[in-house]
C-alpha positions as CSV (number, residue, x, y, z in Angstrom):
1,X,97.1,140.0,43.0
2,X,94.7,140.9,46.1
3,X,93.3,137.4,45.8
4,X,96.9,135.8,45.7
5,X,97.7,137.3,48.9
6,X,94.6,136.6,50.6
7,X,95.1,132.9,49.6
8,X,98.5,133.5,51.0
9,X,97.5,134.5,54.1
10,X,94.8,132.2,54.4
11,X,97.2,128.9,54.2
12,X,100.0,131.0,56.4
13,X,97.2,130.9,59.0
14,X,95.8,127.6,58.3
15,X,99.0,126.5,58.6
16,X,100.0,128.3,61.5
17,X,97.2,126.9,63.4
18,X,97.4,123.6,62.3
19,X,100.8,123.9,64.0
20,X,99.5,125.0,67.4
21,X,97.4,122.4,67.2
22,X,99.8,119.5,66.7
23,X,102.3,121.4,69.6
24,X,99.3,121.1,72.0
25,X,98.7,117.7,71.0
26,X,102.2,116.7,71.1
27,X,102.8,118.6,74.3
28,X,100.1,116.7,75.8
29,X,101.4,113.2,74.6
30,X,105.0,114.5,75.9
31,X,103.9,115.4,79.0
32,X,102.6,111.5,79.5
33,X,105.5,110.0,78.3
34,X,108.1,112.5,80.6
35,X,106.1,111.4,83.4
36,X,105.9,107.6,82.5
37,X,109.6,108.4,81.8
38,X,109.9,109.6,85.0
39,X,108.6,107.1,87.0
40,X,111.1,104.7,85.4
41,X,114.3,107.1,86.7
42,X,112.5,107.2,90.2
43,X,112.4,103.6,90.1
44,X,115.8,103.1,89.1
45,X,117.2,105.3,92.0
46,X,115.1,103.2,94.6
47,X,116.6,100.3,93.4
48,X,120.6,102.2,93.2
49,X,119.5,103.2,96.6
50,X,119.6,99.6,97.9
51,X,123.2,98.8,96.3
52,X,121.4,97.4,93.2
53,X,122.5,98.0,89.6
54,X,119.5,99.5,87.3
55,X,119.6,101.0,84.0
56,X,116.1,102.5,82.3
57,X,115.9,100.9,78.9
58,X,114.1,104.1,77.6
59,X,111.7,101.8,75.4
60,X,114.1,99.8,74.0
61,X,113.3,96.4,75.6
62,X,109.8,95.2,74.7
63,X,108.7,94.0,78.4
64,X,111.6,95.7,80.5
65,X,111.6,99.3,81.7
66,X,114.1,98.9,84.0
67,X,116.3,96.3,84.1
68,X,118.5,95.6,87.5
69,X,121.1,93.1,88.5
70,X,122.9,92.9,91.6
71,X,126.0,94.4,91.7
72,X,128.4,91.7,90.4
73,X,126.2,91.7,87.3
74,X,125.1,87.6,88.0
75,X,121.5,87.9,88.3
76,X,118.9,89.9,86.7
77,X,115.2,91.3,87.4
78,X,113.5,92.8,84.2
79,X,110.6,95.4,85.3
80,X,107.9,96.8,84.1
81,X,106.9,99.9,85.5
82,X,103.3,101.4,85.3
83,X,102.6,105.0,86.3
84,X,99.9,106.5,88.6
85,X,99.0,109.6,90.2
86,X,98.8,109.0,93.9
87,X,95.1,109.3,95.3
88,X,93.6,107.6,91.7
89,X,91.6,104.3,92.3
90,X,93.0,102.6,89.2
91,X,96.2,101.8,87.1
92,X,95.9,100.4,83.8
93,X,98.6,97.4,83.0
94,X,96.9,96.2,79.6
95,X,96.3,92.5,78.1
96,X,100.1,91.4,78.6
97,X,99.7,91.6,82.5
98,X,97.9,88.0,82.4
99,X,101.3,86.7,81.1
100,X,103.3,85.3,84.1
101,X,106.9,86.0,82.2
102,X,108.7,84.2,85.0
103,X,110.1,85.0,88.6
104,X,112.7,87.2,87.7
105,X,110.0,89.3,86.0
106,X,108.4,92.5,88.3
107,X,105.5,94.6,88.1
108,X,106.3,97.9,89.9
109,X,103.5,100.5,90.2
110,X,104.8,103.6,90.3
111,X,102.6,106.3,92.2
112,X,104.3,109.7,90.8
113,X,102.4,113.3,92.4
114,X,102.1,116.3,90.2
115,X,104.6,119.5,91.3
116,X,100.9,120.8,92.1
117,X,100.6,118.3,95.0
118,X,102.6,117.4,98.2
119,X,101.4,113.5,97.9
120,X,104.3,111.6,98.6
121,X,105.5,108.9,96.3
122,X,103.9,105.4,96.4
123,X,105.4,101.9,94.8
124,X,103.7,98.5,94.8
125,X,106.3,96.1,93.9
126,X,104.5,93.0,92.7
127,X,105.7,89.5,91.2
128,X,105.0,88.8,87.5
129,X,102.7,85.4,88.2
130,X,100.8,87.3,91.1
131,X,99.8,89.8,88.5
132,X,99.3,87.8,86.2
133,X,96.8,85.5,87.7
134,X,95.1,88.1,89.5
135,X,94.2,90.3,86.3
136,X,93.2,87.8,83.9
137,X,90.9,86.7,87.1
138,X,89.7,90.0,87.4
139,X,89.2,90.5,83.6
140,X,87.2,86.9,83.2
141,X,84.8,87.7,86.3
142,X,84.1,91.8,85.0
143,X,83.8,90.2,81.5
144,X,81.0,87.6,82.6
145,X,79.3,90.3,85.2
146,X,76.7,92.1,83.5
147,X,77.1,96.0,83.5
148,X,75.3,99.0,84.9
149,X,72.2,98.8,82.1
150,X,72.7,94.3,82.4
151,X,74.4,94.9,79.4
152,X,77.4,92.4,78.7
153,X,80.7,93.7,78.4
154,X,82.5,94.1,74.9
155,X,85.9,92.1,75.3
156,X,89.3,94.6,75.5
157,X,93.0,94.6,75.7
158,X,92.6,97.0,78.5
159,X,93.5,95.6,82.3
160,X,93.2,97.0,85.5
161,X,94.8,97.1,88.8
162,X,92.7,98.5,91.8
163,X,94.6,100.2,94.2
164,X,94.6,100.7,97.7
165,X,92.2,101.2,99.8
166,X,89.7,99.3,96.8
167,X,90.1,95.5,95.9
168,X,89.4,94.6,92.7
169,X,86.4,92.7,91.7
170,X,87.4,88.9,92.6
171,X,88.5,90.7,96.3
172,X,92.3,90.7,95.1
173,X,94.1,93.8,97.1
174,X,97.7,95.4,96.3
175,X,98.6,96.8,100.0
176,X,100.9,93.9,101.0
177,X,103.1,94.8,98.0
178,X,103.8,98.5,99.2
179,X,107.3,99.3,99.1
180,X,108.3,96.0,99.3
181,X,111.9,96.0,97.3
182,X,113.1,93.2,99.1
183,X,110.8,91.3,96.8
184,X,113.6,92.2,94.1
185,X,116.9,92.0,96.4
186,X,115.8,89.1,97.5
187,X,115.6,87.8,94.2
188,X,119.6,89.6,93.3
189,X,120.9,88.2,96.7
């Protein structure tokens, strides 16, 4: 009977922590998607802001995060937004940023601070075929340049966009695209 109980105890504790271990884990993953999540309402209200009609598509558009139309509902801008924290050097977009889905397609960078920091908020707002271009550039010049041991580079579906004040490798440079939502009303108007 003493052994039953131990072996009792043993899995309630086993299982116990293998529970606190898949909360921490899943808090963790949470936290990234709330602030991805995030990013996507901010964007939204930017857009509402300007007299626009957005709706967040809470991942159930492949492509579109947000998608906005001007207020009699006759065009429409799909976006995909891609979440930073403010003062970072990088933003990762992944392999489908080299496809140029059309001009009523945006890439929005979304730069979100922590609570912890007074950073303010920082949007590049950048056409689909200027993206995509300039990354699958950037990818075929950092795959073909040898790396810090001459080494070359394993391919991957990760991408990159440098931001501000850094250029990416083929010189390619974000700033101009800084708050720049009349890129999309122009395209509504």
């Amino acid at each position: 009977m003493q052994q039953r109980l131990s072996e009792a105890s043993y899995q309630d504790n086993l299982t116990s922590n293998s529970l606190l271990r898949v909360h921490t884990m899943t808090k963790k993953i949470n936290n990234k998607n709330a602030r991805a999540s995030s990013a996507q309402f901010f964007v939204a209200g930017e857009l509402c802001r300007r007299d626009l009609v957005a709706v967040v598509t809470m991942g159930n558009s492949p492509n579109t995060d947000v998608l906005c139309s001007n207020a009699e509902g006759t065009k429409f801008v799909h976006i995909q937004v891609k979440t930073y924290e403010p003062g970072h050097k990088k933003v990762a977009v992944g392999k489908k940023a080299e496809i140029d889905y059309g001009k009523n397609f945006i890439w929005v960078l979304a730069g979100m601070p922590t609570t912890k920091k007074s950073d303010a908020f920082e949007y590049y707002i950048i056409p689909s075929n200027i993206v995509a271009r300039n990354v699958k550039e950037d990818y075929d010049k950092w795959l073909t340049t040898p790396g810090k041991n001459g080494q070359q580079h394993n391919t991957t579906d990760m991408r990159i966009i440098d931001l501000p004040p850094n250029a990416s490798i083929s010189g390619w440079r974000v700033d101009k695209y800084k708050n720049r939502w009349d890129i999309i009303e122009k395209l509504l108007s």
